[in-house]
N, C-alpha and C positions, 0 to 999 in steps of 0.2 A: 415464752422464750424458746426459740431454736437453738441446735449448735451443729454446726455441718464443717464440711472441710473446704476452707477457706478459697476462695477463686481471685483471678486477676481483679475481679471490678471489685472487692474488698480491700485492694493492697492502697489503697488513699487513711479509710480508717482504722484500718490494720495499722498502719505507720504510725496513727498516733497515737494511737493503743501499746505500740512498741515504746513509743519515744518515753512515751509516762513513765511503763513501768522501766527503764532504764534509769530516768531521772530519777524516781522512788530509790535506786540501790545508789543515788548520789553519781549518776553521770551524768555530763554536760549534755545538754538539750541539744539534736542533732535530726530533725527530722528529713531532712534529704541525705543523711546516712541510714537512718532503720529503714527507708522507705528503699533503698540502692539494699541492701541487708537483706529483706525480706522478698527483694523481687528476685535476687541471687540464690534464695534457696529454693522457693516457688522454679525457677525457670531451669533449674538444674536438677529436681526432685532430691533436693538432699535436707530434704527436712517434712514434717507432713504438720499441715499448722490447721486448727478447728478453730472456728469464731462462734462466741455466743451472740444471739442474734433476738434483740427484744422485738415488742410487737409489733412498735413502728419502725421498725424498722432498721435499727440503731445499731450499730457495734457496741456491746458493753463488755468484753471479754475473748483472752485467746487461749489456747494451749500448743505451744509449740515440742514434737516428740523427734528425737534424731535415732534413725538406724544405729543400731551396734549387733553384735555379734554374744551370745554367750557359746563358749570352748567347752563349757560340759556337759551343757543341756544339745551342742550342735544346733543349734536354732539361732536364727535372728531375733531378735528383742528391741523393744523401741523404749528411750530415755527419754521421760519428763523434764526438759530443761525449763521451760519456761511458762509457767503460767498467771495471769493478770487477769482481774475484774476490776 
């Protein structure tokens, strides 16, 4: 297994990778919304998303991190929102 920082020609199984783990937290199945969602944070850098990447080839997993700021430490810090296998 790989895991690298996800690219445009993943954003097909990346979307259904989304749509799951959305459906898993009980929301309605919407995959030309997560696939419009992920291409928005990808095409604006406002998010940095990694795919795990089996042998053949496969999408089996993401990890989505968002920008923030911490005010004490004066540093940028990145937020685990979203992770799915």
């Amino acid at each position: 297994m790989k895991v690298r920082k996800a690219v445009f020609t993943n954003l097909d199984g990346l979307a259904t990778l989304f749509d799951a783990y959305r459906v898993f937290y009980k929301k309605t199945p919407d995959l030309p919304g997560a696939t419009s969602f992920l291409r928005d944070r990808m095409v604006n850098n406002e998010s940095e998303i990694f795919v795990a990447i089996n042998d053949d080839g496969a999408l089996t997993g993401f990890v989505q991190l968002y920008p923030s700021f911490s005010s004490t430490r004066m540093k940028r810090l990145w937020v685990l929102n979203d992770l799915f296998v």
